[in-house]
N, CA, C and O atoms as a Tripos MOL2 file, in Angstrom:
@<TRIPOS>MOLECULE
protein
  284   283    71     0     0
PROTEIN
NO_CHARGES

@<TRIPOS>ATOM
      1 N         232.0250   88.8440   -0.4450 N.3       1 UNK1
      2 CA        230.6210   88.6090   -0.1920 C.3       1 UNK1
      3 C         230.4780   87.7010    1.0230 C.2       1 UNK1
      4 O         231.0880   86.6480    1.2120 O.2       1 UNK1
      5 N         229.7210   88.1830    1.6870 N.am      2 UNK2
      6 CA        229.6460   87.4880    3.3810 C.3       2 UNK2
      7 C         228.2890   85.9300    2.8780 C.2       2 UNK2
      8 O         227.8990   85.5800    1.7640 O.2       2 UNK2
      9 N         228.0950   85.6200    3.6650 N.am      3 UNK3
     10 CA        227.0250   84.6590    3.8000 C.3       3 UNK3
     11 C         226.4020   84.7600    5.0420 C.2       3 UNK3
     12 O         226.9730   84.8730    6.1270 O.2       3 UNK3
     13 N         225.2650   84.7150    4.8420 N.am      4 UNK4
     14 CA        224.5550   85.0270    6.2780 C.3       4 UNK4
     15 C         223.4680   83.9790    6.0680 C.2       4 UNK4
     16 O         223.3680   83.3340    5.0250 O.2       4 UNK4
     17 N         222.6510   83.8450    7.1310 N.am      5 UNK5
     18 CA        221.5590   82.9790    7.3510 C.3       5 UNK5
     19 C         220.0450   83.5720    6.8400 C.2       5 UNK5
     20 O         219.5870   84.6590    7.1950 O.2       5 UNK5
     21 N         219.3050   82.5070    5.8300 N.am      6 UNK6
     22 CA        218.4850   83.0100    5.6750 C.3       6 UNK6
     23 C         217.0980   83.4190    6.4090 C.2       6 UNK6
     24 O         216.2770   84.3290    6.2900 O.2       6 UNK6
     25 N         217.2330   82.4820    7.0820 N.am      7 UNK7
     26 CA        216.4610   82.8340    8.6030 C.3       7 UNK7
     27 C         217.1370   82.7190    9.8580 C.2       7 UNK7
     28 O         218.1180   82.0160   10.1010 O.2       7 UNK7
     29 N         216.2480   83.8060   10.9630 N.am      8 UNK8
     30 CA        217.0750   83.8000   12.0620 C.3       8 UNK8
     31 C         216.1110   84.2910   13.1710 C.2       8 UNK8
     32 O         215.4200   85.2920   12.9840 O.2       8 UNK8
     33 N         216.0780   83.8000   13.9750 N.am      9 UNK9
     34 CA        215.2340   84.7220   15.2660 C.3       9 UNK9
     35 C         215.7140   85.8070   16.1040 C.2       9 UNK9
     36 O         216.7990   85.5730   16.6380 O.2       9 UNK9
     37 N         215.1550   87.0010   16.3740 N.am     10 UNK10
     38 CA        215.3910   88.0510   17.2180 C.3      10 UNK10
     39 C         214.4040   88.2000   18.3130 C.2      10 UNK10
     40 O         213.2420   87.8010   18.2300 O.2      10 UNK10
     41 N         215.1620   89.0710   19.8300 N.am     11 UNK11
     42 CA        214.3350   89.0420   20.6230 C.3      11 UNK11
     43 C         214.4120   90.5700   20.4940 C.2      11 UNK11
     44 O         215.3410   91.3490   20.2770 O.2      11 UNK11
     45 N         212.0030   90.8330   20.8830 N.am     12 UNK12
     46 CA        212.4320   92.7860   21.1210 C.3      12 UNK12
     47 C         211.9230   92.9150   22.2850 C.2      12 UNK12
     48 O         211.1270   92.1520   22.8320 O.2      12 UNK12
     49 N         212.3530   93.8380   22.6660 N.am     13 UNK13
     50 CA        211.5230   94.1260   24.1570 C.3      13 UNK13
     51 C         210.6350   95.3350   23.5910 C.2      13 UNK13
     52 O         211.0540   96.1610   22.7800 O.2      13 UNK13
     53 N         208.8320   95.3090   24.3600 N.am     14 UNK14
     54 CA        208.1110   96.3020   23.8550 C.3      14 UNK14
     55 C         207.8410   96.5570   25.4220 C.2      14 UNK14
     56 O         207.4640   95.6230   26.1300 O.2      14 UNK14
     57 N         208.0130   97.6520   25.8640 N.am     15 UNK15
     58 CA        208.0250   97.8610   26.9650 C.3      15 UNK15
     59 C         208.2750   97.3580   28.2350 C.2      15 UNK15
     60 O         209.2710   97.4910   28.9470 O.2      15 UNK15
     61 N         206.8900   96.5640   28.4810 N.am     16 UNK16
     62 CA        207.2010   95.4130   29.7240 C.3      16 UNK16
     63 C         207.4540   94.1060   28.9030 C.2      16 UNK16
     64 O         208.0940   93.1990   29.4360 O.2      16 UNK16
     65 N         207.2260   94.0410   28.2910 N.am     17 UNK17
     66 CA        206.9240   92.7460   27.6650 C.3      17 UNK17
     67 C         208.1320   92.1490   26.2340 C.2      17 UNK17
     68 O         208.7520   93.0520   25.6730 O.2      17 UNK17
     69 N         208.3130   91.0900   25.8820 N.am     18 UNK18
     70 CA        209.3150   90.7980   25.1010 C.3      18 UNK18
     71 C         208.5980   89.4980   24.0920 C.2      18 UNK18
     72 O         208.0320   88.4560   24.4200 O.2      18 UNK18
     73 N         208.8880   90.0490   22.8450 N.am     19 UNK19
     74 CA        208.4020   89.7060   21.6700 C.3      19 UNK19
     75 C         209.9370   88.4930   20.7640 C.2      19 UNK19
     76 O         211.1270   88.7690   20.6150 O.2      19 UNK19
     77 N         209.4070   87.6200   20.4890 N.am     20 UNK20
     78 CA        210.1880   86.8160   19.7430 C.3      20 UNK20
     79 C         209.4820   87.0720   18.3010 C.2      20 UNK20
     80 O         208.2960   87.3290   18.0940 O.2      20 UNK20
     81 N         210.6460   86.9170   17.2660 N.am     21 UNK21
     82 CA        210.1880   87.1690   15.6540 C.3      21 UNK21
     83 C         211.0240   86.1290   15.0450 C.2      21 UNK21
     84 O         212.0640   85.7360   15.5730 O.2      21 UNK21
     85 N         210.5800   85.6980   13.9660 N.am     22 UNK22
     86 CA        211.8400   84.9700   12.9210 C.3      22 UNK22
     87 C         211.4690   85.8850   11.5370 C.2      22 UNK22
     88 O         210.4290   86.2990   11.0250 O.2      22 UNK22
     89 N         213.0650   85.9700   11.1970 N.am     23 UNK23
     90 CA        213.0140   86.4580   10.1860 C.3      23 UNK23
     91 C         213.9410   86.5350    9.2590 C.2      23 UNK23
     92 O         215.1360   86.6970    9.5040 O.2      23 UNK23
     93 N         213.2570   86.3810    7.7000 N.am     24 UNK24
     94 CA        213.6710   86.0540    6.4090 C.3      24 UNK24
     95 C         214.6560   87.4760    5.9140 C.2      24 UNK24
     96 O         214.4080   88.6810    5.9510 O.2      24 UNK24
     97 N         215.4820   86.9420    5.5940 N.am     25 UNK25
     98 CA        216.5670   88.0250    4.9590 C.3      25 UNK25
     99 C         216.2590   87.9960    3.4730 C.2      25 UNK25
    100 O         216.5900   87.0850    2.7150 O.2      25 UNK25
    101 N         215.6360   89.0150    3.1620 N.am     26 UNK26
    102 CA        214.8270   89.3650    1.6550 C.3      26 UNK26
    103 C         215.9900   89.9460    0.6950 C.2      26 UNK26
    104 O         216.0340   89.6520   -0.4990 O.2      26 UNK26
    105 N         216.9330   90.7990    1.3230 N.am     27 UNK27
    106 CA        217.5120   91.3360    0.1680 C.3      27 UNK27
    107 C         219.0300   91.8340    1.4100 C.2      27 UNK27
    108 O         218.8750   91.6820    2.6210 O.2      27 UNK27
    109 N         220.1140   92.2920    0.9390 N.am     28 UNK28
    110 CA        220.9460   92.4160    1.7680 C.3      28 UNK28
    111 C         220.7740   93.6410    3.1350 C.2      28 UNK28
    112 O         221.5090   93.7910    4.1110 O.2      28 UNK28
    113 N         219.6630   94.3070    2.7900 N.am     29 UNK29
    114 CA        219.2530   95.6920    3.5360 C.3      29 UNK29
    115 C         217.9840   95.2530    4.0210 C.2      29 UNK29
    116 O         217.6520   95.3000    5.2050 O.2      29 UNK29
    117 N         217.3680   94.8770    3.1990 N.am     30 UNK30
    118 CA        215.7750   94.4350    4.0630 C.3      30 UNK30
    119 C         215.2120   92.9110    4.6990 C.2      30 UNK30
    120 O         215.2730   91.8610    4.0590 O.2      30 UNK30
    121 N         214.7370   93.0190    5.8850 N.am     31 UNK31
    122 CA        214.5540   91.8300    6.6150 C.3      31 UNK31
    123 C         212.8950   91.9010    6.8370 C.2      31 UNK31
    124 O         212.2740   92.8570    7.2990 O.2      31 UNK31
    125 N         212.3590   90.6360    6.3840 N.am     32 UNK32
    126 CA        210.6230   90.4540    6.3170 C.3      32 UNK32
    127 C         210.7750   89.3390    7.9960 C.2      32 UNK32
    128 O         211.5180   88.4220    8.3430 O.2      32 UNK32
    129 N         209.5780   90.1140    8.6560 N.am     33 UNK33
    130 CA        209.4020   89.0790    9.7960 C.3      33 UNK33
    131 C         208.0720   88.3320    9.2630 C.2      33 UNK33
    132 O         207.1550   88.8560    8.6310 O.2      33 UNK33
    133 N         208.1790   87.0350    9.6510 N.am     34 UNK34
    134 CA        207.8030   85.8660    8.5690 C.3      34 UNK34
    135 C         206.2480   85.4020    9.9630 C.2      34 UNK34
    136 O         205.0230   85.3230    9.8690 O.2      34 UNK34
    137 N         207.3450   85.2000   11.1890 N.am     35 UNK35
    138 CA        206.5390   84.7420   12.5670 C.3      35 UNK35
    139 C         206.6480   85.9580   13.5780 C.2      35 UNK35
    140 O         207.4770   86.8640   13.4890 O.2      35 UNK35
    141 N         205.4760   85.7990   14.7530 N.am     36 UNK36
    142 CA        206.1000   86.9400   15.6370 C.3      36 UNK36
    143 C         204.7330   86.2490   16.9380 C.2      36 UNK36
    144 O         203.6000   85.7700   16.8910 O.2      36 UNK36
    145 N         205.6670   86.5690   17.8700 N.am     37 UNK37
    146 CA        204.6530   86.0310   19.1370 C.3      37 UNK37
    147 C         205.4490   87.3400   20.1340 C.2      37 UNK37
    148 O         206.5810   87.8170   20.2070 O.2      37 UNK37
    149 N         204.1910   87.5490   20.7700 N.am     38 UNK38
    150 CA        204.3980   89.1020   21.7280 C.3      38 UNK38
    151 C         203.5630   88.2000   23.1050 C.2      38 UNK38
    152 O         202.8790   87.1780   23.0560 O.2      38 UNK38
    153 N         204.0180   89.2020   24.4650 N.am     39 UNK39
    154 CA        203.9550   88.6050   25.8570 C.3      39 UNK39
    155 C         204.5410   88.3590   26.1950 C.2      39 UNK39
    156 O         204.8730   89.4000   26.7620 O.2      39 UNK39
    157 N         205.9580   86.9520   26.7570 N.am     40 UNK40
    158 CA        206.9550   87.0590   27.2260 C.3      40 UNK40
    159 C         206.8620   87.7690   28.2420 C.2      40 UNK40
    160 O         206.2640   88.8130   27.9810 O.2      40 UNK40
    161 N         207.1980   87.6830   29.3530 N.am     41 UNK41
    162 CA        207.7160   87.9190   30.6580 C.3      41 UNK41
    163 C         209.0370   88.1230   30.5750 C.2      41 UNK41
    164 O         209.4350   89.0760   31.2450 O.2      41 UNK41
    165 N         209.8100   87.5560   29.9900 N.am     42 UNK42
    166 CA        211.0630   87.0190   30.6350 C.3      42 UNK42
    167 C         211.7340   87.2450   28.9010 C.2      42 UNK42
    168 O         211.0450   87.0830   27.8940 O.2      42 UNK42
    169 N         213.1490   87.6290   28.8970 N.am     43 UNK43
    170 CA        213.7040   87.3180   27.6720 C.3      43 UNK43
    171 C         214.2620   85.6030   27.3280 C.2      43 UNK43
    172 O         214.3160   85.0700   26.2200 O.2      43 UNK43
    173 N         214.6110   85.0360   28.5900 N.am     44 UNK44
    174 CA        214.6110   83.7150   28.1670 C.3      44 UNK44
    175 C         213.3350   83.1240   27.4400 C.2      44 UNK44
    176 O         213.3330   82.4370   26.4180 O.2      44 UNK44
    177 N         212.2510   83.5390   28.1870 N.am     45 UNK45
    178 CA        211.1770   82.2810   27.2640 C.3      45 UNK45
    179 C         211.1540   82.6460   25.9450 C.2      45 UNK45
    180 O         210.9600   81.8050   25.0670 O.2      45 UNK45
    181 N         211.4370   84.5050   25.5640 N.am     46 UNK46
    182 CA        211.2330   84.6590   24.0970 C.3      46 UNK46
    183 C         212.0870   83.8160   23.5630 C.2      46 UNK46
    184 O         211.5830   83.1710   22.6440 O.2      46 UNK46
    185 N         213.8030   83.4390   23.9110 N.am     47 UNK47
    186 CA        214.2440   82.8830   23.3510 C.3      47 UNK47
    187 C         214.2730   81.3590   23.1480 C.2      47 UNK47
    188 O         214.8250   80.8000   22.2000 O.2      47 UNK47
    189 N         213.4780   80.6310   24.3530 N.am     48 UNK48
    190 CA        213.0790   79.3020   24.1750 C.3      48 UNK48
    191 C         212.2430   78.9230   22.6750 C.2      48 UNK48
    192 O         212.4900   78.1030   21.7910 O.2      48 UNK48
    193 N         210.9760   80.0910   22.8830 N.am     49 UNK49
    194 CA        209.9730   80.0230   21.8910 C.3      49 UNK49
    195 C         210.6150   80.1960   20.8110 C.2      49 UNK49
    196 O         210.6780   79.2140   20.0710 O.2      49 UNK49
    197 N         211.2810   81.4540   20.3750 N.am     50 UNK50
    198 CA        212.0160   81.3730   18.7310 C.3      50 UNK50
    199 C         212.9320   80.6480   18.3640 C.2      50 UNK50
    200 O         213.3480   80.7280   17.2080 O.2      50 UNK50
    201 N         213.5830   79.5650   19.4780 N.am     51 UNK51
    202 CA        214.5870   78.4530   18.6420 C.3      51 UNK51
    203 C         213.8800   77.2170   18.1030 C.2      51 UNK51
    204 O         214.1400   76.3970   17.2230 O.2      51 UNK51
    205 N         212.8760   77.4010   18.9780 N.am     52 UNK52
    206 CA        212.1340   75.8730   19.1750 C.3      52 UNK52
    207 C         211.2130   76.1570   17.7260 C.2      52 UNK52
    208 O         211.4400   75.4010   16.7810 O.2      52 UNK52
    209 N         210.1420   77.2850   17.5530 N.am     53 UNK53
    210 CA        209.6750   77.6300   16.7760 C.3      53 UNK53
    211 C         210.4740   78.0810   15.2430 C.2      53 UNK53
    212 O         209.8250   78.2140   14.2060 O.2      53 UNK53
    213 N         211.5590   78.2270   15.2950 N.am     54 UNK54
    214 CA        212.6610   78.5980   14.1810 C.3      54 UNK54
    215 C         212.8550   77.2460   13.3780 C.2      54 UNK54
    216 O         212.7260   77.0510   12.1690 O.2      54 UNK54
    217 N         213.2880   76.1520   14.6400 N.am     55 UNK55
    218 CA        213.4400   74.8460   13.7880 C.3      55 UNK55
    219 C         212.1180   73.9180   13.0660 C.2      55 UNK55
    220 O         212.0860   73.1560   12.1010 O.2      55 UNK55
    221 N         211.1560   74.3530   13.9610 N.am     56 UNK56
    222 CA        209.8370   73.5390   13.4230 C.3      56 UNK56
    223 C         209.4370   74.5570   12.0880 C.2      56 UNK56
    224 O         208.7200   74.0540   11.2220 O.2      56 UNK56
    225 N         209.8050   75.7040   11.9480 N.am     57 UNK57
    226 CA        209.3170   76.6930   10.7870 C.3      57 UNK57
    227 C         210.0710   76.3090    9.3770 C.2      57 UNK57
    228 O         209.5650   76.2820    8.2550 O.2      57 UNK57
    229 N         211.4130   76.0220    9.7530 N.am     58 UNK58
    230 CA        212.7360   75.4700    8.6600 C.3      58 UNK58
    231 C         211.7650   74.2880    8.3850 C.2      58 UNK58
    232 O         211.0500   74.4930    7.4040 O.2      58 UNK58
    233 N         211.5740   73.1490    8.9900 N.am     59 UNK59
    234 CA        210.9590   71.9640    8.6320 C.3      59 UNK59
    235 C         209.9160   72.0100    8.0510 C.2      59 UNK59
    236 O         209.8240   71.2990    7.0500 O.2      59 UNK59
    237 N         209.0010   72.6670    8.3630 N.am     60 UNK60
    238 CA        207.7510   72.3950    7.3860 C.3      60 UNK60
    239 C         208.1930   73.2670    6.0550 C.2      60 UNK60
    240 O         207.7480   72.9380    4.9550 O.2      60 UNK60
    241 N         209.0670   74.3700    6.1940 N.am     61 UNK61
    242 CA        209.6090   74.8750    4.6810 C.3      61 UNK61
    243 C         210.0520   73.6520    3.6590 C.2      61 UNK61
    244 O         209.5390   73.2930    2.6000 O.2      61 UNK61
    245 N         211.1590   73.1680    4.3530 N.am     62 UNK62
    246 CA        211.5350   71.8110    3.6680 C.3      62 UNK62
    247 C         210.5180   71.2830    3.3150 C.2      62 UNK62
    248 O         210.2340   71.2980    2.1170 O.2      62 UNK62
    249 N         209.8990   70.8280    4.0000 N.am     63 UNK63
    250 CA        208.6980   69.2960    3.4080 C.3      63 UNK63
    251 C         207.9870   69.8410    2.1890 C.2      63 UNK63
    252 O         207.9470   69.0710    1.2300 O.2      63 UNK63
    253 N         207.3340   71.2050    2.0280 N.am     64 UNK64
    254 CA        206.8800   71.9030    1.4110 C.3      64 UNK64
    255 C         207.5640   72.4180    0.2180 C.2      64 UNK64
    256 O         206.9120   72.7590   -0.7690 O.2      64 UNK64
    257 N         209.3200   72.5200    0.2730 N.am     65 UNK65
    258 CA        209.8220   73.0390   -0.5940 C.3      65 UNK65
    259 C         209.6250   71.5780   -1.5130 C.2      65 UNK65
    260 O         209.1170   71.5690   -2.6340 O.2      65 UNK65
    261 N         210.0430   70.5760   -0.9270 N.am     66 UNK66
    262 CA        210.1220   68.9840   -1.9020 C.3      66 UNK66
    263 C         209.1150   68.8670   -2.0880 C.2      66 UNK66
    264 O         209.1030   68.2820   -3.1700 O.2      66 UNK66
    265 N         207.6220   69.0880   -1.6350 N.am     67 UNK67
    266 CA        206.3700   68.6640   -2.4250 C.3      67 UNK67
    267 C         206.3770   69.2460   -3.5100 C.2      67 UNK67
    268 O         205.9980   68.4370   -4.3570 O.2      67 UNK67
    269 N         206.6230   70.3090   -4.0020 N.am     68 UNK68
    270 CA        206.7330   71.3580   -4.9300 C.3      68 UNK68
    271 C         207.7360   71.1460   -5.8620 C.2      68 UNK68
    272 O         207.7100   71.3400   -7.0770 O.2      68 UNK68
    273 N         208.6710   70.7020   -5.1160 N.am     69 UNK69
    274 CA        209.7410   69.8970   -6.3950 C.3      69 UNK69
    275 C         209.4400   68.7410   -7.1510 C.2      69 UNK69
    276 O         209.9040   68.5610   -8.2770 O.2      69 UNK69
    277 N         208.2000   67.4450   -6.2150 N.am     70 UNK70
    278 CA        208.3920   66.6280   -6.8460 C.3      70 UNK70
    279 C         206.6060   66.9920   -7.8670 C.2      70 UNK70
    280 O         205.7470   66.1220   -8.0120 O.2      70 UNK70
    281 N         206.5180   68.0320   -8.2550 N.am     71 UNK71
    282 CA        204.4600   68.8050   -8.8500 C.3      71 UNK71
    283 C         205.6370   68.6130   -9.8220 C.2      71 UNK71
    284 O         205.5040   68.8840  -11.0150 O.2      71 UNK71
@<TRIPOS>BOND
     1     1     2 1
     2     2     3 1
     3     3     4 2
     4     3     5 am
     5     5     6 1
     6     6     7 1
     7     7     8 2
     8     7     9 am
     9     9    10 1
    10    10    11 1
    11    11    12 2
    12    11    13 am
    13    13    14 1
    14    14    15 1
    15    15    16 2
    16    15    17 am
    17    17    18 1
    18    18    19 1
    19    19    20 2
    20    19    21 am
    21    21    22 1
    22    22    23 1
    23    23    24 2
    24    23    25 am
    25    25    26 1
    26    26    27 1
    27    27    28 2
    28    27    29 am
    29    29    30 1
    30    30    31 1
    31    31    32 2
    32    31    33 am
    33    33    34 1
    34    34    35 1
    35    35    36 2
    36    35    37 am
    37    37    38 1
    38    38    39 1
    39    39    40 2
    40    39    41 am
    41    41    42 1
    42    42    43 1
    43    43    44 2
    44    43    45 am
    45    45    46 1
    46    46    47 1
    47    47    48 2
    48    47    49 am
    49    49    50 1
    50    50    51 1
    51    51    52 2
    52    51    53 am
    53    53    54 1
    54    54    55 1
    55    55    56 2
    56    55    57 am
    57    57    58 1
    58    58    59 1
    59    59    60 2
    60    59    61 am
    61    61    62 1
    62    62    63 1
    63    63    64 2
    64    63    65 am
    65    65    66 1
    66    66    67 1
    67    67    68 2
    68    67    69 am
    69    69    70 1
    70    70    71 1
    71    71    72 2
    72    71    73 am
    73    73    74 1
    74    74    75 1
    75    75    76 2
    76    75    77 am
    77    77    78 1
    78    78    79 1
    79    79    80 2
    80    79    81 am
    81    81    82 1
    82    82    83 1
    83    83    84 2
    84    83    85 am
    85    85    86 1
    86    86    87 1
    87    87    88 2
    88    87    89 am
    89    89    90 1
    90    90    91 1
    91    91    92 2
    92    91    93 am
    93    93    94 1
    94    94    95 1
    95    95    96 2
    96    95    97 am
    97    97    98 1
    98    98    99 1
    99    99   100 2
   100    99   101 am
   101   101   102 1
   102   102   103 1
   103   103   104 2
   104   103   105 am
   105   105   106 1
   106   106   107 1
   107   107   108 2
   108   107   109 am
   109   109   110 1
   110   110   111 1
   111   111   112 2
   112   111   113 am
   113   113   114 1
   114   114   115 1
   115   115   116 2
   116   115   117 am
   117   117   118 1
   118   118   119 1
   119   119   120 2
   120   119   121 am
   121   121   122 1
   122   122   123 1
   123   123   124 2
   124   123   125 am
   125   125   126 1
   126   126   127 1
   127   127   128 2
   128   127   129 am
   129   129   130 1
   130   130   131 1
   131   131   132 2
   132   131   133 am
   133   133   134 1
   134   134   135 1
   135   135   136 2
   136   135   137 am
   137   137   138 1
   138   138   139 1
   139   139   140 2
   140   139   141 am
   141   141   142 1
   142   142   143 1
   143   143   144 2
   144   143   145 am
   145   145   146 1
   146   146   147 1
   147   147   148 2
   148   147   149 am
   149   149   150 1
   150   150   151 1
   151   151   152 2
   152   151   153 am
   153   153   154 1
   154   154   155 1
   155   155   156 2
   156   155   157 am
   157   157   158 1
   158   158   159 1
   159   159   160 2
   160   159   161 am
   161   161   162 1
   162   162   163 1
   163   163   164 2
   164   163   165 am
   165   165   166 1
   166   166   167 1
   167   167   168 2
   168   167   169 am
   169   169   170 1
   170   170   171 1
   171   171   172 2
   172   171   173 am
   173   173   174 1
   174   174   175 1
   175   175   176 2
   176   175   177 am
   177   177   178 1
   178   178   179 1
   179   179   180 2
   180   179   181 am
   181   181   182 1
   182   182   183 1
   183   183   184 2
   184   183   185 am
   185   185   186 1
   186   186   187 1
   187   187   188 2
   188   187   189 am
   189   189   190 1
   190   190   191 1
   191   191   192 2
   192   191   193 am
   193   193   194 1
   194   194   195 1
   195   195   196 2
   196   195   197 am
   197   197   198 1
   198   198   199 1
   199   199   200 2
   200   199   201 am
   201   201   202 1
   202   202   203 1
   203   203   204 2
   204   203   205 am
   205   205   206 1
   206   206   207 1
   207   207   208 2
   208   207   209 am
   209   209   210 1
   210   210   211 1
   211   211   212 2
   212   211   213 am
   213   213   214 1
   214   214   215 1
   215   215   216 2
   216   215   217 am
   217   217   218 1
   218   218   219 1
   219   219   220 2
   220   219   221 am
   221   221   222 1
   222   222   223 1
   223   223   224 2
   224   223   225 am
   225   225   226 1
   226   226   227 1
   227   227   228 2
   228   227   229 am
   229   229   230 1
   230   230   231 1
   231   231   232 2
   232   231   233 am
   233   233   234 1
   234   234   235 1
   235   235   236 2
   236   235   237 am
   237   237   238 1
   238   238   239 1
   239   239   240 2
   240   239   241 am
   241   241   242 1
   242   242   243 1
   243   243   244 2
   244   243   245 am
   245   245   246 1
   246   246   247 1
   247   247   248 2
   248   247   249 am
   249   249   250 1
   250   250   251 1
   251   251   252 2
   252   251   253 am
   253   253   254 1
   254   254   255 1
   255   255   256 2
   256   255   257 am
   257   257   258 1
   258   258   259 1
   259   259   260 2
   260   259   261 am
   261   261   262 1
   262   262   263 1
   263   263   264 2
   264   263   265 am
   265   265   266 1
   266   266   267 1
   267   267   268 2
   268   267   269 am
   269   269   270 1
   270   270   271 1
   271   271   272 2
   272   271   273 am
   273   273   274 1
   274   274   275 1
   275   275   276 2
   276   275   277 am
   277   277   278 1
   278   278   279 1
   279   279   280 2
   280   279   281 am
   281   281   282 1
   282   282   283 1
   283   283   284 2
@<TRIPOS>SUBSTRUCTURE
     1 UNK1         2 RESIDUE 1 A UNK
     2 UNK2         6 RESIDUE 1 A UNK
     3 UNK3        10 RESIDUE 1 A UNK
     4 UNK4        14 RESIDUE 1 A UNK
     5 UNK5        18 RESIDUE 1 A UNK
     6 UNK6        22 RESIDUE 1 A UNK
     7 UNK7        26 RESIDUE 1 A UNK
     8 UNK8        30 RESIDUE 1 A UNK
     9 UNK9        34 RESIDUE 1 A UNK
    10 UNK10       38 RESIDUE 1 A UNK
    11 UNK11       42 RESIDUE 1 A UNK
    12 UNK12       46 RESIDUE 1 A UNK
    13 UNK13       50 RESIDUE 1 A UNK
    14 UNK14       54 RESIDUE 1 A UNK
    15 UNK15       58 RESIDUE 1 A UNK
    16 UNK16       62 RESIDUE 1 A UNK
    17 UNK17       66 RESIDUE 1 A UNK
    18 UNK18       70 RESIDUE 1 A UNK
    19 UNK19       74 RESIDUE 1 A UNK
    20 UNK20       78 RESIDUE 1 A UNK
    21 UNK21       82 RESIDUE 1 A UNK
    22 UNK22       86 RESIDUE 1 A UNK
    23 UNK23       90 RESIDUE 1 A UNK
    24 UNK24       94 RESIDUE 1 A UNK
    25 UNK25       98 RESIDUE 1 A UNK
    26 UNK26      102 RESIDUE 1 A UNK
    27 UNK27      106 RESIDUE 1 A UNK
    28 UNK28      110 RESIDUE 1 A UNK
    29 UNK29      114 RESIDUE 1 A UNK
    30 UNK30      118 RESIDUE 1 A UNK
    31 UNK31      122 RESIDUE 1 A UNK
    32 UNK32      126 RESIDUE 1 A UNK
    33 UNK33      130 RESIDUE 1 A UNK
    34 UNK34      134 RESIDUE 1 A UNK
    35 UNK35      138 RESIDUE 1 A UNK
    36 UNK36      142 RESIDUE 1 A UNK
    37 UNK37      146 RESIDUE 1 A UNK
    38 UNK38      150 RESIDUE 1 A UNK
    39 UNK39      154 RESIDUE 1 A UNK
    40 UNK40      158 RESIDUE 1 A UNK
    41 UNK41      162 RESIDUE 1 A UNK
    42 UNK42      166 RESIDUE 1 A UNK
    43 UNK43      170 RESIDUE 1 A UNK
    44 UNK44      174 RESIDUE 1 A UNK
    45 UNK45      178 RESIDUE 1 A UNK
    46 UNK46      182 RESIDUE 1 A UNK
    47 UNK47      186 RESIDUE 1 A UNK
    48 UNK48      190 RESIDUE 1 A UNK
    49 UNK49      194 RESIDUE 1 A UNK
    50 UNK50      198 RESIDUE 1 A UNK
    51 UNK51      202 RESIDUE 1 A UNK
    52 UNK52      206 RESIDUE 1 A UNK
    53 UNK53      210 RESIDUE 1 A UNK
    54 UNK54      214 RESIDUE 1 A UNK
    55 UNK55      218 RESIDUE 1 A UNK
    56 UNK56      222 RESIDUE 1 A UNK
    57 UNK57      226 RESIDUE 1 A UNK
    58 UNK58      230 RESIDUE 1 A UNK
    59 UNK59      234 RESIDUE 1 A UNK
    60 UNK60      238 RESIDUE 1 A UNK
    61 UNK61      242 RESIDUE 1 A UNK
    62 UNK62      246 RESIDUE 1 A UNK
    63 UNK63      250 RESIDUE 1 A UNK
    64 UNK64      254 RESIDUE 1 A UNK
    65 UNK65      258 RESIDUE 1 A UNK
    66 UNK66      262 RESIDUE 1 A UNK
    67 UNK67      266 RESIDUE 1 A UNK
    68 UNK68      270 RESIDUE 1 A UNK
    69 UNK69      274 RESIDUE 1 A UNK
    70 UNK70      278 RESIDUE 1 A UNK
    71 UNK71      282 RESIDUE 1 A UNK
């Protein structure tokens, strides 16, 4: 049994343009995109935006998962 990450960001290209997503690994075959920002110029900025946005998304999960722990 592998271990993989439960979230992760991908870059797509939609024609001209390049889309950043993060996304939740639901089951070993199916992947839910959770965030998604489209425009991008450039594949670097998609990937600026989904690391930067990946870690601030993990964090408010956390804070949120412990409010809920301590209900």
């Amino acid at each position: 049994m592998t271990q993989t990450k439960k979230f992760d960001f991908r870059i797509v290209q939609d024609k001209q343009v390049w889309a950043a997503e993060i996304a939740r690994r639901m089951t070993a075959r199916k992947t839910i995109v959770s965030k998604r920002k489209t425009g991008f110029a450039t594949e670097a900025e998609a990937t600026v935006w989904g690391e930067k946005e990946l870690k601030s998304f993990l964090e408010k999960l956390m804070l949120r998962n412990e409010r809920k722990a301590k209900q």
